[in-house]
mmCIF file as Biopython writes it, N, C-alpha, C and O atoms, coordinates in Angstrom:
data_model
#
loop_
_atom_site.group_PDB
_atom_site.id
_atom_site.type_symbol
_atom_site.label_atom_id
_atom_site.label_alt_id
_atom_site.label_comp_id
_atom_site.label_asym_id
_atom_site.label_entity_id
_atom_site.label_seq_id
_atom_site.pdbx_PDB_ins_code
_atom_site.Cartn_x
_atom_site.Cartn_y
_atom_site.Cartn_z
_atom_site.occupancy
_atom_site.B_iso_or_equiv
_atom_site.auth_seq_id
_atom_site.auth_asym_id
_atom_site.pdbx_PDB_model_num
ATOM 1   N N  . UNK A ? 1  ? 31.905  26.211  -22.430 1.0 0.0 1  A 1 
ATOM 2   C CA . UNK A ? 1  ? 30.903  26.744  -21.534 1.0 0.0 1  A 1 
ATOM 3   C C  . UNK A ? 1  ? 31.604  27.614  -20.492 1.0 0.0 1  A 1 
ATOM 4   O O  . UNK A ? 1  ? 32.820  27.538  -20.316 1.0 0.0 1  A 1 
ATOM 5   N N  . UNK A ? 2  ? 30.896  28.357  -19.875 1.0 0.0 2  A 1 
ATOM 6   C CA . UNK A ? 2  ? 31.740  29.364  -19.334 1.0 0.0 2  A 1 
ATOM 7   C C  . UNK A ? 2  ? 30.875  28.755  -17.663 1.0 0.0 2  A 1 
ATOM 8   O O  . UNK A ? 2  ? 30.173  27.764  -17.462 1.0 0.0 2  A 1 
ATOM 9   N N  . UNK A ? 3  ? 31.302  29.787  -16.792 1.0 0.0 3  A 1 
ATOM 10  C CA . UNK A ? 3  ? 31.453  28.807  -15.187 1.0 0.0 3  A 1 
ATOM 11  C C  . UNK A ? 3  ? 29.561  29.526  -15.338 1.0 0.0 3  A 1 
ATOM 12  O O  . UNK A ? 3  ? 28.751  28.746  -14.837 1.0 0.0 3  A 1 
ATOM 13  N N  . UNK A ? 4  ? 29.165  30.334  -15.713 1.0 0.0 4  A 1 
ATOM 14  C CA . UNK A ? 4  ? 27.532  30.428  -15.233 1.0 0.0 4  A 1 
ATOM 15  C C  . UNK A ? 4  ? 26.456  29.617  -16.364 1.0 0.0 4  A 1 
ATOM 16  O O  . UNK A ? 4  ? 25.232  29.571  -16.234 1.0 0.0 4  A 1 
ATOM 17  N N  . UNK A ? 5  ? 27.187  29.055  -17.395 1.0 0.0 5  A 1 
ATOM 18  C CA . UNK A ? 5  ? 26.458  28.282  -17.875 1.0 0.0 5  A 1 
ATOM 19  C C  . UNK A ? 5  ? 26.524  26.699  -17.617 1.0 0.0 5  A 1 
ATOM 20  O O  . UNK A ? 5  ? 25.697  25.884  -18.025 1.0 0.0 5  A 1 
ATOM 21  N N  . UNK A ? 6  ? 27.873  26.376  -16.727 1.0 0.0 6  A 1 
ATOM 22  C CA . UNK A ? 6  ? 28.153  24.824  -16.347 1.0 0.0 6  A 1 
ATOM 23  C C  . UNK A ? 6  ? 27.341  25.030  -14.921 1.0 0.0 6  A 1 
ATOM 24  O O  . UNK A ? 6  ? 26.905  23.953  -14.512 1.0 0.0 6  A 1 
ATOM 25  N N  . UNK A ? 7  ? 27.091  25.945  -14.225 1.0 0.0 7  A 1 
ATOM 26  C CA . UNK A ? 7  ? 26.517  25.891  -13.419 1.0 0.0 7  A 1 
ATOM 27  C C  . UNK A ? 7  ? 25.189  25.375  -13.216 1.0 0.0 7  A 1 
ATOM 28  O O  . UNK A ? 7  ? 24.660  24.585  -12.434 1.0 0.0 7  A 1 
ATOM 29  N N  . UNK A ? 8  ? 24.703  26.344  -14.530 1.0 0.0 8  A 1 
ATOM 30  C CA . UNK A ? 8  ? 23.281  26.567  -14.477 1.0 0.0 8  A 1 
ATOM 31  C C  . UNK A ? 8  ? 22.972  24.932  -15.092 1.0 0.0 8  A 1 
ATOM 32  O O  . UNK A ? 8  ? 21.875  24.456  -14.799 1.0 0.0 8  A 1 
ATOM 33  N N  . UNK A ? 9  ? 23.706  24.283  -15.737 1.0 0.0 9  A 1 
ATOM 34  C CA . UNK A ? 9  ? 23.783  22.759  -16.379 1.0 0.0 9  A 1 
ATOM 35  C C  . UNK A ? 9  ? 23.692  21.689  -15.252 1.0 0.0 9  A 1 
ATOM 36  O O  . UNK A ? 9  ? 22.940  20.726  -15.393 1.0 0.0 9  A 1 
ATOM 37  N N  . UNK A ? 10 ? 24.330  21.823  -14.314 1.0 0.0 10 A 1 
ATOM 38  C CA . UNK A ? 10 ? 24.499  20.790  -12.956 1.0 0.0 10 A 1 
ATOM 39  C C  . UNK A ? 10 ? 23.637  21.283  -12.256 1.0 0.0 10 A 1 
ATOM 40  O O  . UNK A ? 10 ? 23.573  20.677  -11.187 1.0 0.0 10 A 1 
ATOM 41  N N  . UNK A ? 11 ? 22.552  22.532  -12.370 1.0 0.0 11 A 1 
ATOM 42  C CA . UNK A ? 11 ? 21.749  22.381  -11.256 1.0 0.0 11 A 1 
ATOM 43  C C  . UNK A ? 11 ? 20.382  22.044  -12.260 1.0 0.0 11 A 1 
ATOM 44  O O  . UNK A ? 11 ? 19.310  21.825  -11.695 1.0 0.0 11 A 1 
ATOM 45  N N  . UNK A ? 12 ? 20.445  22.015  -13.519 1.0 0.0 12 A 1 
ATOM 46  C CA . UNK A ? 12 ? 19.253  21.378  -14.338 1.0 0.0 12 A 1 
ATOM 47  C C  . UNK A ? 12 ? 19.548  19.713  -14.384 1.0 0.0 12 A 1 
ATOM 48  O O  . UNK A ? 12 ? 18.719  18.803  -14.420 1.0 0.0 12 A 1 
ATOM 49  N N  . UNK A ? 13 ? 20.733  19.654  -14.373 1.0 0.0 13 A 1 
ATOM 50  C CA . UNK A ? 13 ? 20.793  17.713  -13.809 1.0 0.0 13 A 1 
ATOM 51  C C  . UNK A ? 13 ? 20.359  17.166  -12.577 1.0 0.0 13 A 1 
ATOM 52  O O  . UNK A ? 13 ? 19.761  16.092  -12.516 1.0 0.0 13 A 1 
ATOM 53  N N  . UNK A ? 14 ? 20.690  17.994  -11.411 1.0 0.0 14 A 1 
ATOM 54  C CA . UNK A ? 14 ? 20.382  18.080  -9.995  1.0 0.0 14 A 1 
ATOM 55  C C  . UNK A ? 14 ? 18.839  18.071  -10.123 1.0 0.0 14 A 1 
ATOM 56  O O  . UNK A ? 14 ? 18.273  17.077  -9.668  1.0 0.0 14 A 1 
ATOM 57  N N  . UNK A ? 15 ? 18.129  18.983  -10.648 1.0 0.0 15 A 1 
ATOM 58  C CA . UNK A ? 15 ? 16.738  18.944  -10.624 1.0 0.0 15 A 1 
ATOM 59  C C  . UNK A ? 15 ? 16.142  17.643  -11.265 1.0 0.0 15 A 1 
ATOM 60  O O  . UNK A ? 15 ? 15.153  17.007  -10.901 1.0 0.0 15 A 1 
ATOM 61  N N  . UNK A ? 16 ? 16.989  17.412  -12.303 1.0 0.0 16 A 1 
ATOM 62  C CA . UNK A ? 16 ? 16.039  16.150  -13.087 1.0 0.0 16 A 1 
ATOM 63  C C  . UNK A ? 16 ? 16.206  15.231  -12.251 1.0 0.0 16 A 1 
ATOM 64  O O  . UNK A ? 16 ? 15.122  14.818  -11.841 1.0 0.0 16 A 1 
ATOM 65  N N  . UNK A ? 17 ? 17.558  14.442  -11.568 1.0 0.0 17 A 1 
ATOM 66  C CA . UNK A ? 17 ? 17.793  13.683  -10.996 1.0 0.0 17 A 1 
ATOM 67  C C  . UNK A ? 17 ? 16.781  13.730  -9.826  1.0 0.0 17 A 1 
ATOM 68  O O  . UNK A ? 17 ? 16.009  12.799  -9.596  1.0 0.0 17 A 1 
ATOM 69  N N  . UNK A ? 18 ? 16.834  14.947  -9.052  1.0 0.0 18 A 1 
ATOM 70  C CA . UNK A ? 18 ? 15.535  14.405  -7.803  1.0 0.0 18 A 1 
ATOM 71  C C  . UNK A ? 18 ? 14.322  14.579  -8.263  1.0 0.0 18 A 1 
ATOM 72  O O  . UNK A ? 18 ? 13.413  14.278  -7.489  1.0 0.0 18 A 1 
ATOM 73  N N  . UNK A ? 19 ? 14.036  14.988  -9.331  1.0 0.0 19 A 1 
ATOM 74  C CA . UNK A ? 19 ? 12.809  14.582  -9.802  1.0 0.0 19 A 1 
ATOM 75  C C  . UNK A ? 19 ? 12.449  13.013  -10.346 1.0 0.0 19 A 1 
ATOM 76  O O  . UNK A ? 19 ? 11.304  12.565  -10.395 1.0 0.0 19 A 1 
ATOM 77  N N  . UNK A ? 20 ? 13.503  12.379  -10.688 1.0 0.0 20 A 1 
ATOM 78  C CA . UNK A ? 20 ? 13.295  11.109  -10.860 1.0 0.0 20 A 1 
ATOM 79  C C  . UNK A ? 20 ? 13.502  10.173  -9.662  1.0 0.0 20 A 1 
ATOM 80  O O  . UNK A ? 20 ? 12.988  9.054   -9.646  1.0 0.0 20 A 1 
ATOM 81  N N  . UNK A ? 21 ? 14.134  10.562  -8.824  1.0 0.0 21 A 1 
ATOM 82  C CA . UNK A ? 21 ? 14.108  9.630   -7.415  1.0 0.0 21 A 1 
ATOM 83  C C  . UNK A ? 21 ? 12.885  10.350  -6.741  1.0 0.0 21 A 1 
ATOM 84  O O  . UNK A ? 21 ? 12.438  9.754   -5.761  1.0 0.0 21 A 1 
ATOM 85  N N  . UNK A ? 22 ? 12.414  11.240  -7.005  1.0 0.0 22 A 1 
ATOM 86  C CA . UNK A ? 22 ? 10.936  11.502  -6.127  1.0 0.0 22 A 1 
ATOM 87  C C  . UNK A ? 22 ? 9.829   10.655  -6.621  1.0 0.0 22 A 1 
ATOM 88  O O  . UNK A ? 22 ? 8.855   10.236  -5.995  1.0 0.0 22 A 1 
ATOM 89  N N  . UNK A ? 23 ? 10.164  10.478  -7.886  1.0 0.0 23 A 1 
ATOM 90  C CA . UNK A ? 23 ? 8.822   9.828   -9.139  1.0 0.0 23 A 1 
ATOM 91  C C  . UNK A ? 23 ? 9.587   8.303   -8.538  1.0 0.0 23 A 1 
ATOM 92  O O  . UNK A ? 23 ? 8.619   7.753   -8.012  1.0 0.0 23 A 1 
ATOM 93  N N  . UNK A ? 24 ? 10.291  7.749   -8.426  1.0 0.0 24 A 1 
ATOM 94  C CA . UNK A ? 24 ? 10.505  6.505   -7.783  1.0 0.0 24 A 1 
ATOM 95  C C  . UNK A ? 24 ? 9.865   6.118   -6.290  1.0 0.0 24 A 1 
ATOM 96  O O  . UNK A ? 24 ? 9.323   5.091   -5.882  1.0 0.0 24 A 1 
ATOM 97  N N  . UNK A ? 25 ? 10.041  6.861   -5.922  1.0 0.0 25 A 1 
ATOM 98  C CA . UNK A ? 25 ? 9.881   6.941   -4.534  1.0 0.0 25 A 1 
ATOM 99  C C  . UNK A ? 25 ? 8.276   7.109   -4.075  1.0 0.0 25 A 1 
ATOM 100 O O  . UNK A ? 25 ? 7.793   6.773   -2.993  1.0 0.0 25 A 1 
ATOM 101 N N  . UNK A ? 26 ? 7.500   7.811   -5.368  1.0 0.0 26 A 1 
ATOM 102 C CA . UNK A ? 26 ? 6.363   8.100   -5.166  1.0 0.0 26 A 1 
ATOM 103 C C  . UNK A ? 26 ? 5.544   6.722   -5.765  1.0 0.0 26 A 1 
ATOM 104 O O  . UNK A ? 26 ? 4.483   6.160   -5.491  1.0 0.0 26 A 1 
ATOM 105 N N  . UNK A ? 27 ? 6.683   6.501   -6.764  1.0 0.0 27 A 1 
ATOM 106 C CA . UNK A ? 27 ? 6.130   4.703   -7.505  1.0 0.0 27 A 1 
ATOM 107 C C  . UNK A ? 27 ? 5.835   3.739   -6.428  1.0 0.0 27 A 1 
ATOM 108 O O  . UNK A ? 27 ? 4.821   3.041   -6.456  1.0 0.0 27 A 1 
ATOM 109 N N  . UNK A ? 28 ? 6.968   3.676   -5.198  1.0 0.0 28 A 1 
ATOM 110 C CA . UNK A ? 28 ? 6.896   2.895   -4.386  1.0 0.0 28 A 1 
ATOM 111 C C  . UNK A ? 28 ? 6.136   3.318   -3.348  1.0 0.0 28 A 1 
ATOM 112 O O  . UNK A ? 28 ? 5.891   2.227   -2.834  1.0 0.0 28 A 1 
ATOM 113 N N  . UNK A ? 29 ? 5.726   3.916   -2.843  1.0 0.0 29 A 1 
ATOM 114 C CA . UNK A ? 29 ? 4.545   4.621   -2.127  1.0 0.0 29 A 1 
ATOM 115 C C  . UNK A ? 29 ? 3.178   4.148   -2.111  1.0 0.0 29 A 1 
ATOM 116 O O  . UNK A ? 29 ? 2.373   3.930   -1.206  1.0 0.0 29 A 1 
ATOM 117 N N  . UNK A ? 30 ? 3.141   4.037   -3.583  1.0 0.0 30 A 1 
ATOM 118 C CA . UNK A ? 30 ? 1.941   3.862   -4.242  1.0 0.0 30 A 1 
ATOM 119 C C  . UNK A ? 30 ? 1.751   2.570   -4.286  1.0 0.0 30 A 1 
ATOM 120 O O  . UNK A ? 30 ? 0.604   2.135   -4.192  1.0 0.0 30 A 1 
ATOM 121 N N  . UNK A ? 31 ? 2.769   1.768   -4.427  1.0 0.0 31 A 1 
ATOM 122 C CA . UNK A ? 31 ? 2.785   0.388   -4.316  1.0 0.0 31 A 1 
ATOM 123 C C  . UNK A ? 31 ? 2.619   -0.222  -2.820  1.0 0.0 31 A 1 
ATOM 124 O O  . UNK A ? 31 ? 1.894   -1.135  -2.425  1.0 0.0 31 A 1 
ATOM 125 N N  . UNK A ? 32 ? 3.636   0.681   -2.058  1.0 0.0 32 A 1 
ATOM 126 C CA . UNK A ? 32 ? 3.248   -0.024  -0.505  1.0 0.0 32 A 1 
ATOM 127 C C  . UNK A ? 32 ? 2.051   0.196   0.097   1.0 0.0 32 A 1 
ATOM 128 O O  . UNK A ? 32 ? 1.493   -0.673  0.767   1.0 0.0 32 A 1 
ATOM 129 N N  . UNK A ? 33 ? 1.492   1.570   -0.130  1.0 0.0 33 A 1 
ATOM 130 C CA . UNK A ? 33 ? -0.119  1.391   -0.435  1.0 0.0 33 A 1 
ATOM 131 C C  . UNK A ? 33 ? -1.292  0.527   -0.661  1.0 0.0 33 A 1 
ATOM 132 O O  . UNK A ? 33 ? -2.218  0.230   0.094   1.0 0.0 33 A 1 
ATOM 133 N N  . UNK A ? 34 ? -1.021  0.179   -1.934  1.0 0.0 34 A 1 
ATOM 134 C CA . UNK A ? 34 ? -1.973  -0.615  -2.781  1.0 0.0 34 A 1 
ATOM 135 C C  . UNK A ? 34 ? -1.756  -2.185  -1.770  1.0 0.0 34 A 1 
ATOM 136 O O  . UNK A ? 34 ? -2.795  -2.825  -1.603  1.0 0.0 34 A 1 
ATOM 137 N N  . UNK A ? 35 ? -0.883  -2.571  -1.343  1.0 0.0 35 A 1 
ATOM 138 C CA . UNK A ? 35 ? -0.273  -3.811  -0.877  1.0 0.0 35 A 1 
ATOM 139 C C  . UNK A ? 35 ? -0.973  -4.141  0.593   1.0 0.0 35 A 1 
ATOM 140 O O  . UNK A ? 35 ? -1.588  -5.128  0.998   1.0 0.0 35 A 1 
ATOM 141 N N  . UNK A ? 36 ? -0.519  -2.580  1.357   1.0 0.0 36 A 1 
ATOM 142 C CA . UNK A ? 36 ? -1.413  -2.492  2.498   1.0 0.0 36 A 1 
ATOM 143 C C  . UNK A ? 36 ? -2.845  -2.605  2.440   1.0 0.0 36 A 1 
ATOM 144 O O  . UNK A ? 36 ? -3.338  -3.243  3.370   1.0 0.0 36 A 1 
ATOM 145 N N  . UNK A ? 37 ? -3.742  -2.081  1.462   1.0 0.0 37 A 1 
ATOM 146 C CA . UNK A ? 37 ? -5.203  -2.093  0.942   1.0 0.0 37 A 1 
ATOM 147 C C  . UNK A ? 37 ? -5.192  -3.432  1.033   1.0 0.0 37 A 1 
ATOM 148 O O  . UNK A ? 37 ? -5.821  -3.981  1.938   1.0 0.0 37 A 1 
ATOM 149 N N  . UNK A ? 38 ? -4.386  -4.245  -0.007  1.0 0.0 38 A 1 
ATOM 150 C CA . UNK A ? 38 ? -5.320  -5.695  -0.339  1.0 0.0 38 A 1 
ATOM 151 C C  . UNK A ? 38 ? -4.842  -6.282  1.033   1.0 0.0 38 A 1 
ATOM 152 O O  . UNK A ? 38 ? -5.856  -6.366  1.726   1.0 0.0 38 A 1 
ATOM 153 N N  . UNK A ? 39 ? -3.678  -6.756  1.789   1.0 0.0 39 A 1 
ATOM 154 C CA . UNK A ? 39 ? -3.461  -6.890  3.133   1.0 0.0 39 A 1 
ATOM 155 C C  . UNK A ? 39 ? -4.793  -6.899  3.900   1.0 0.0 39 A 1 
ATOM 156 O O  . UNK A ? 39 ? -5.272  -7.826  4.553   1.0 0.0 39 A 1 
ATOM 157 N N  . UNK A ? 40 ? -5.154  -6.004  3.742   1.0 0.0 40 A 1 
ATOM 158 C CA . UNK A ? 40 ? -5.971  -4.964  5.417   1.0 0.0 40 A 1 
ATOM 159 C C  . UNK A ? 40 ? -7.644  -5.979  4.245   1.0 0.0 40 A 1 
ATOM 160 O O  . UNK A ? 40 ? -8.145  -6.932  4.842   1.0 0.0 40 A 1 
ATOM 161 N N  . UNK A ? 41 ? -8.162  -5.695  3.008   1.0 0.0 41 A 1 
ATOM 162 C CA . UNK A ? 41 ? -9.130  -6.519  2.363   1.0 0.0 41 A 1 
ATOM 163 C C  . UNK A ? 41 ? -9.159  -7.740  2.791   1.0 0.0 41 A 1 
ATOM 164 O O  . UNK A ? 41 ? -10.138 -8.243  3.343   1.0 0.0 41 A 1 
ATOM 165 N N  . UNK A ? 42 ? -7.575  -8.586  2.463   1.0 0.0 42 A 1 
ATOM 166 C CA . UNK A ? 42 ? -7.721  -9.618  2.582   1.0 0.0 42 A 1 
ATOM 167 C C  . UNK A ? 42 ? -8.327  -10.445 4.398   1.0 0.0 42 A 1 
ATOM 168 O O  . UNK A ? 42 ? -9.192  -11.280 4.662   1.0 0.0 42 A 1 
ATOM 169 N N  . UNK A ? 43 ? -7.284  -9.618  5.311   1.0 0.0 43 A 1 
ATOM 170 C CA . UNK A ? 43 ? -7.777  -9.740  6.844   1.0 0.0 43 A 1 
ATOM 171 C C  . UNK A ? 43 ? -9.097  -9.194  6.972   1.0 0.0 43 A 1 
ATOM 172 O O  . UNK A ? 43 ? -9.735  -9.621  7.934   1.0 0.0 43 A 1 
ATOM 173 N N  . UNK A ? 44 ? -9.492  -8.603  6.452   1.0 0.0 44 A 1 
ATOM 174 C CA . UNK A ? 44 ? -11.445 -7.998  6.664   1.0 0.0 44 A 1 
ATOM 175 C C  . UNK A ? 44 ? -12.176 -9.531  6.501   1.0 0.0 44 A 1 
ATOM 176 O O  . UNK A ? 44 ? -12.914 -10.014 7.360   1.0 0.0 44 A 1 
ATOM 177 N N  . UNK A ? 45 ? -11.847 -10.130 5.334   1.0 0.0 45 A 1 
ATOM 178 C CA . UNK A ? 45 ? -12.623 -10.981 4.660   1.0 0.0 45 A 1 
ATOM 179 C C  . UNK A ? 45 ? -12.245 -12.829 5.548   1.0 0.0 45 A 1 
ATOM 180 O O  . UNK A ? 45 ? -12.901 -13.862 5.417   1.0 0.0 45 A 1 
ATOM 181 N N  . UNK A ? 46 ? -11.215 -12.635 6.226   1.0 0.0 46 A 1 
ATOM 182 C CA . UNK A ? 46 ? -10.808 -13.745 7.149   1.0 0.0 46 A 1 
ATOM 183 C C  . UNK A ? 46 ? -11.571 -13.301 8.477   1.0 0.0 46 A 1 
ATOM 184 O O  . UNK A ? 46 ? -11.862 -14.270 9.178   1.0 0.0 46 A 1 
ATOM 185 N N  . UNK A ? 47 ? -11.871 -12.359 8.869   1.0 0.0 47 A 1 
ATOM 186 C CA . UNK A ? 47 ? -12.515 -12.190 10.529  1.0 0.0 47 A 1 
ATOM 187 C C  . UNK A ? 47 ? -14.034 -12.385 9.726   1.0 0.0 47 A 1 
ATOM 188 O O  . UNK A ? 47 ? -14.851 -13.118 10.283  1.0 0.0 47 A 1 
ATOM 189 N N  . UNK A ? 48 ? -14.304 -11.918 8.793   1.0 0.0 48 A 1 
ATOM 190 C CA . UNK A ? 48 ? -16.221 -11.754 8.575   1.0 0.0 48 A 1 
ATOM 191 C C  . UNK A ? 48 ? -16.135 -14.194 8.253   1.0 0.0 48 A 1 
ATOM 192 O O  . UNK A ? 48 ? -16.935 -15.025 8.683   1.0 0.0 48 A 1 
ATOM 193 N N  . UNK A ? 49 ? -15.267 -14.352 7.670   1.0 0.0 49 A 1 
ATOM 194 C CA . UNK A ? 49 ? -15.634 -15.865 7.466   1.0 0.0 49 A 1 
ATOM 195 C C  . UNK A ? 49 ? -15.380 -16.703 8.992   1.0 0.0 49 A 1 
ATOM 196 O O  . UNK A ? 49 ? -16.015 -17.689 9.368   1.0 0.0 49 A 1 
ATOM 197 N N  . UNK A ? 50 ? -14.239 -15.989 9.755   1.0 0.0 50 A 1 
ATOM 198 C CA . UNK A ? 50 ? -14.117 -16.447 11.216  1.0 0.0 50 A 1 
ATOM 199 C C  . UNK A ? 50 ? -15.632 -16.505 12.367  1.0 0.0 50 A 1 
ATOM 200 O O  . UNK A ? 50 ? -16.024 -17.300 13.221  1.0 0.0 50 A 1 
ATOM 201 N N  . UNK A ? 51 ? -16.191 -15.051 11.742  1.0 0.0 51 A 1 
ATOM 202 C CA . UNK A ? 51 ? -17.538 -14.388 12.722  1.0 0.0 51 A 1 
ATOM 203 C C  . UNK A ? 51 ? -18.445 -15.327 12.115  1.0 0.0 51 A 1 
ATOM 204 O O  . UNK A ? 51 ? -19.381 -15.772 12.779  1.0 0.0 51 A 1 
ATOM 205 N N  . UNK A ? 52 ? -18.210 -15.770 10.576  1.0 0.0 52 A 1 
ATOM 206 C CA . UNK A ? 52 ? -19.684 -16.429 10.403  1.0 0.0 52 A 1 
ATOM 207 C C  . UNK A ? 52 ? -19.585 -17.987 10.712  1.0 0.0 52 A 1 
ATOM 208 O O  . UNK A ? 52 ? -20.612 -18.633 10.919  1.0 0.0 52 A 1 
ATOM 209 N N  . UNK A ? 53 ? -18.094 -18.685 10.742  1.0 0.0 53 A 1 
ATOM 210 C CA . UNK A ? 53 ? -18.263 -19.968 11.447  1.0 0.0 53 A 1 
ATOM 211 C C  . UNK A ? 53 ? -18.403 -20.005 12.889  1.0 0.0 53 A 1 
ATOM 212 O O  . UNK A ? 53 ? -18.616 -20.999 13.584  1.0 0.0 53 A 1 
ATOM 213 N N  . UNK A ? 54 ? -18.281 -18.986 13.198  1.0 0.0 54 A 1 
ATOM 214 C CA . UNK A ? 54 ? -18.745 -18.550 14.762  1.0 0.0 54 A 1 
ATOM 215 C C  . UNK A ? 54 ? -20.177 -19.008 15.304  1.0 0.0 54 A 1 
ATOM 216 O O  . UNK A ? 54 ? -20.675 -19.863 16.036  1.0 0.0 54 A 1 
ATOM 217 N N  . UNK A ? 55 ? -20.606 -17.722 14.356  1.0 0.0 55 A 1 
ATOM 218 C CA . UNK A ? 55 ? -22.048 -17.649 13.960  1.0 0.0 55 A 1 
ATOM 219 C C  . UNK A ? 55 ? -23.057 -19.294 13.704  1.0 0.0 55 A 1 
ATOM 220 O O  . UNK A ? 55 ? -24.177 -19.575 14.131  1.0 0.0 55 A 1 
ATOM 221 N N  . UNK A ? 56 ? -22.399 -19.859 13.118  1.0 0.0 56 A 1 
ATOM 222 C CA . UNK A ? 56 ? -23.323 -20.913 12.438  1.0 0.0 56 A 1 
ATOM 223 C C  . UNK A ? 56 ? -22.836 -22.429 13.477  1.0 0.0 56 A 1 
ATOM 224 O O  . UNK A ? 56 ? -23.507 -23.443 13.666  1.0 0.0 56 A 1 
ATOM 225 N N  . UNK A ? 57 ? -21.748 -22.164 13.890  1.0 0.0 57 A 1 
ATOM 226 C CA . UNK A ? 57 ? -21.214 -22.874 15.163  1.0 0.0 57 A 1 
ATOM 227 C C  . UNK A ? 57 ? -22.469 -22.608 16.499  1.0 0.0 57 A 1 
ATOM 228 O O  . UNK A ? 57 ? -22.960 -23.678 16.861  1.0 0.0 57 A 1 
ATOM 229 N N  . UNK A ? 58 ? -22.810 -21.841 16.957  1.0 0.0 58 A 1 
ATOM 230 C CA . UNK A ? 58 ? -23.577 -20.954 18.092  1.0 0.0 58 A 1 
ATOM 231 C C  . UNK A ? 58 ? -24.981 -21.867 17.435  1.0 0.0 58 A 1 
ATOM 232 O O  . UNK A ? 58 ? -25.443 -22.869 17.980  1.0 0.0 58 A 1 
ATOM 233 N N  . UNK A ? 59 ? -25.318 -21.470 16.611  1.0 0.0 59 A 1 
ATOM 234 C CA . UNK A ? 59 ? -26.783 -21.904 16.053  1.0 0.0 59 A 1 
ATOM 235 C C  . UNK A ? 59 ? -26.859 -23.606 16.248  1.0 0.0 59 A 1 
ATOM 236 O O  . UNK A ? 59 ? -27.473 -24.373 16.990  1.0 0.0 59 A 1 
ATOM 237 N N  . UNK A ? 60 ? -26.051 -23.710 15.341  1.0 0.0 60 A 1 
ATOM 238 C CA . UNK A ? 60 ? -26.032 -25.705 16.004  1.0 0.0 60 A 1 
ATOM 239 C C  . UNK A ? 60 ? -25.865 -26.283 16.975  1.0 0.0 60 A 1 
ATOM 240 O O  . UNK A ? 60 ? -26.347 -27.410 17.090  1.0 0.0 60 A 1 
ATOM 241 N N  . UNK A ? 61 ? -25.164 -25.730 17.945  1.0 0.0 61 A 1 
ATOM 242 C CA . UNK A ? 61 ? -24.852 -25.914 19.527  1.0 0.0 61 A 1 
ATOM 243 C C  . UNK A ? 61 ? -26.623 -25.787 19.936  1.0 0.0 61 A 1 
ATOM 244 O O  . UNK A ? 61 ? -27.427 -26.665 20.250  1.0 0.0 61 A 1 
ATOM 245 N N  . UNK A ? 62 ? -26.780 -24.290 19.770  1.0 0.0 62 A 1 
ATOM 246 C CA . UNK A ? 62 ? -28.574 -24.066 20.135  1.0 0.0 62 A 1 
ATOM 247 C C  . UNK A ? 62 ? -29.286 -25.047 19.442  1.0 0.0 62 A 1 
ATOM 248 O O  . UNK A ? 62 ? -30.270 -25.568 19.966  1.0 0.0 62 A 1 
ATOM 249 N N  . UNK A ? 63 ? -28.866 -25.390 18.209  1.0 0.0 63 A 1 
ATOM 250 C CA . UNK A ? 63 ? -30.006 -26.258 17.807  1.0 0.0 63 A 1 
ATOM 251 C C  . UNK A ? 63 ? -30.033 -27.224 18.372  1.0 0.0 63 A 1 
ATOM 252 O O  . UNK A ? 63 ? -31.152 -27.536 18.779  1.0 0.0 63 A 1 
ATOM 253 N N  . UNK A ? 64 ? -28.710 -28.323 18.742  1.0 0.0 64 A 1 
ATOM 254 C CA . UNK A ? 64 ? -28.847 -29.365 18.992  1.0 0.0 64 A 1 
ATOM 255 C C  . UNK A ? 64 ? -29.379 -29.700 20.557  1.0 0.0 64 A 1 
ATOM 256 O O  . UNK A ? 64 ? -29.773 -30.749 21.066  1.0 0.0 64 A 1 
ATOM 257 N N  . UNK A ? 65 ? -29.213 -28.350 21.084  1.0 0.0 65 A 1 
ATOM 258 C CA . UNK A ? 65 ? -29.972 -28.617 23.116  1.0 0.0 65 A 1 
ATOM 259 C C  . UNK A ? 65 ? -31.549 -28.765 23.018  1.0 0.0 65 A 1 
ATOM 260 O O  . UNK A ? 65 ? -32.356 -29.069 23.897  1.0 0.0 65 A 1 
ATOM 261 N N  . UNK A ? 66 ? -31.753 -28.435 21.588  1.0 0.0 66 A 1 
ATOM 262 C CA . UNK A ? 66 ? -33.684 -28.253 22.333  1.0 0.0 66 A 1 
ATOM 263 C C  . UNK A ? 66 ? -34.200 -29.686 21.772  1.0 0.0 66 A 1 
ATOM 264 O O  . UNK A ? 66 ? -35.359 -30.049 21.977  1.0 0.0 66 A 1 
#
């Protein structure tokens, strides 16, 4: 190989290579994502069951004064 074709070889490795740590990187992205979603779902669904023993707490207190 002559020096403009080893060149042109290490910068088509160079490209593949950060194309595969970008596609990694975008894998994990996507994952810390998805993780944060069910996270942030899962805490939605603990304050609405917190608000409704709240809720049904308040009502029996009222019920039981009258």
């Amino acid at each position: 190989m002559d020096q403009s074709q080893n060149a042109s070889h290490e910068a088509g490795q160079a490209k593949c290579q950060a194309q595969e740590k970008a596609s990694g990187l975008m894998e994990k992205a996507g994952n810390t994502a998805q993780s944060a979603k069910e996270s942030c779902q899962e805490t939605t669904q603990q304050v609405k069951d917190k608000a409704q023993e709240a809720a049904d707490a308040a009502k029996s207190a009222v019920g039981a004064n009258k």
